[in-house]
N, C-alpha and C positions, 0 to 999 in steps of 0.2 A: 192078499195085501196085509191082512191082520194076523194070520197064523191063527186064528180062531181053533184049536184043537177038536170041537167037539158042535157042529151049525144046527143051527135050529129046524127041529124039524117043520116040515113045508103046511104039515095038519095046524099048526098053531095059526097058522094063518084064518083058518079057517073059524075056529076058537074066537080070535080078535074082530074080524067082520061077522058075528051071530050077536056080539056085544059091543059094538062101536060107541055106542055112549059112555061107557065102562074105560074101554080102553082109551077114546080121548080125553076123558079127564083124569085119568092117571097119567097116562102122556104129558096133558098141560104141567101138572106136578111134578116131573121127570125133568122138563124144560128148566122151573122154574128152581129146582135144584140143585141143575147144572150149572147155574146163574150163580147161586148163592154159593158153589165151591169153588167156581172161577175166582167169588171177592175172597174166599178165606184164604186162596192163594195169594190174593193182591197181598194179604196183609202179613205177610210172610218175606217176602222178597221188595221192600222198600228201597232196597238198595240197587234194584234194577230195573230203574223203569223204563227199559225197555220192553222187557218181558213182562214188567207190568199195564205199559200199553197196548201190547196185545191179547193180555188176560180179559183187559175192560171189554175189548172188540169182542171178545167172547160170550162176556157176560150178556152187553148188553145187547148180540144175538140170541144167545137163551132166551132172554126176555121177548125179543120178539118174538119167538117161536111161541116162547107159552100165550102172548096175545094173537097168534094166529090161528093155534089151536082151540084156543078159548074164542074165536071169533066163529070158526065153525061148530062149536058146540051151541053157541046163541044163533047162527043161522036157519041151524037144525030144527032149534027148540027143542035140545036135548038140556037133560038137568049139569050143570055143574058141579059136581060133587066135592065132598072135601078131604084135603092133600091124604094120601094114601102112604103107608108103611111098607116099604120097597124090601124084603128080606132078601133078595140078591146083592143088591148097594152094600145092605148089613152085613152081609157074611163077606162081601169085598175089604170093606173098610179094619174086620177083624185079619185079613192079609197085611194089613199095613206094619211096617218095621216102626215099633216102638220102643222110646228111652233111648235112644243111642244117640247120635251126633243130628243137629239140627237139619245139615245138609241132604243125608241121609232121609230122613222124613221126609223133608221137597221132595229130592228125587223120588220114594215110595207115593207122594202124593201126587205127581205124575202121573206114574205110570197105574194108579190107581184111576184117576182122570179120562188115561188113555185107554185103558179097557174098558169102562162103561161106555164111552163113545165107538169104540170098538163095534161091542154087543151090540147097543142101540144103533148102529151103522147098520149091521149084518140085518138085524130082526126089520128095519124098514124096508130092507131091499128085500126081506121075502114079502114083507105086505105088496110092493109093488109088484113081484112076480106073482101072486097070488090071490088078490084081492077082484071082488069085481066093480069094486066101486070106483067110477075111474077119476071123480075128482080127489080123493084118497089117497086113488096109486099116485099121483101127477105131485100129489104137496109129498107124499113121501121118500119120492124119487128124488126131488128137489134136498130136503130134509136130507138123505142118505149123502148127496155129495159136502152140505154140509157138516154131519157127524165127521165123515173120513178127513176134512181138513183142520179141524180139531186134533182129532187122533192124531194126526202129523203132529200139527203142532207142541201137544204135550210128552210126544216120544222126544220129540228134539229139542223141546226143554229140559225132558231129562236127562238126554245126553251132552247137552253144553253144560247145565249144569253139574253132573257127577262126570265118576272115567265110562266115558261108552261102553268099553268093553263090561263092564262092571256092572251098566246101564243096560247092557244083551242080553249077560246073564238074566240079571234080575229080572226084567221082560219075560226071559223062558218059564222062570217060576209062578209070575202070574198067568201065564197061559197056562201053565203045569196046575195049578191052584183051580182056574176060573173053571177049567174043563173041568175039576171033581164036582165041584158044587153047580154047576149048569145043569148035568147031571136029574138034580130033581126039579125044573124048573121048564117051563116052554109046555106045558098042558092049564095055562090058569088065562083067565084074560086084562092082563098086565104088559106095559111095553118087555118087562125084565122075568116077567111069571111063567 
């Protein structure tokens, strides 16, 4: 579905359940992330609130997500820790087309959007095939169909918003991009590590 060039290996799984405390609270801050780039889209596109209506629907899904996740990390009596420095997002965000036409930027801030929902898509559906923890797999399987309707939705903001075709390419290049630097990453215990 995603064209993902390069999937995560299945061992990372294993990485992520040895450190479950670890990885849920980098998760929570992943959530809450996602939240806060959903609003900095809001504040871009005022002229459309329509697709500003469904950015909010987004955001304040992230936010659940990060209070669901953070609800298992207190059920646990695991510690909470604090927000973590995602150097995959980093080196994403360094992709972004900068200085040119504003439009231009939306659309790259899209399809920026849409790959980390992407990855974060792909990486929960291997926790659920791989995981032994079954209330874990069950919230992440859950999780995973919501990443992928994200993902839709930011491709297809990209595409009303710029020319599709233009929209394809540029999609190929972040797949072409995400695959180099994925690369060193999927051995740490991080959603994106």
């Amino acid at each position: 579905m995603f064209k993902l060039k390069l999937p995560t290996d299945p061992r990372w799984a294993n990485i992520a359940e040895d450190n479950i405390q670890e990885i849920l609270t980098d998760h929570a801050w992943c959530e809450q992330k996602a939240a806060t780039n959903a609003i900095g889209l809001i504040t871009m596109l005022p002229e459309r609130p329509d697709i500003v209506t469904e950015l909010l629907a987004i955001a304040q899904e992230e936010l659940e997500h990060f209070g669901q996740v953070l609800e298992i990390i207190k059920k646990r009596g695991y510690k909470f820790g604090r927000t973590r420095k995602d150097d995959y997002v980093n080196e994403l965000v360094n992709f972004i087309q900068k200085g040119g036409h504003r439009d231009t930027l939306i659309v790259d801030k899209m399809l920026f959007a849409a790959m980390i929902e992407a990855r974060s898509c792909e990486r929960f559906k291997v926790l659920t095939e791989n995981i032994k923890d079954e209330e874990l797999r069950d919230f992440y399987r859950e999780l995973m169909i919501s990443e992928a309707n994200h993902y839709t939705t930011f491709i297809g903001f990209a595409r009303e918003l710029g020319d599709p075709e233009q929209v394809n390419k540029r999609w190929e290049e972040w797949l072409e991009y995400e695959a180099k630097i994925i690369k060193s990453y999927g051995n740490k215990e991080t959603i994106h590590g």
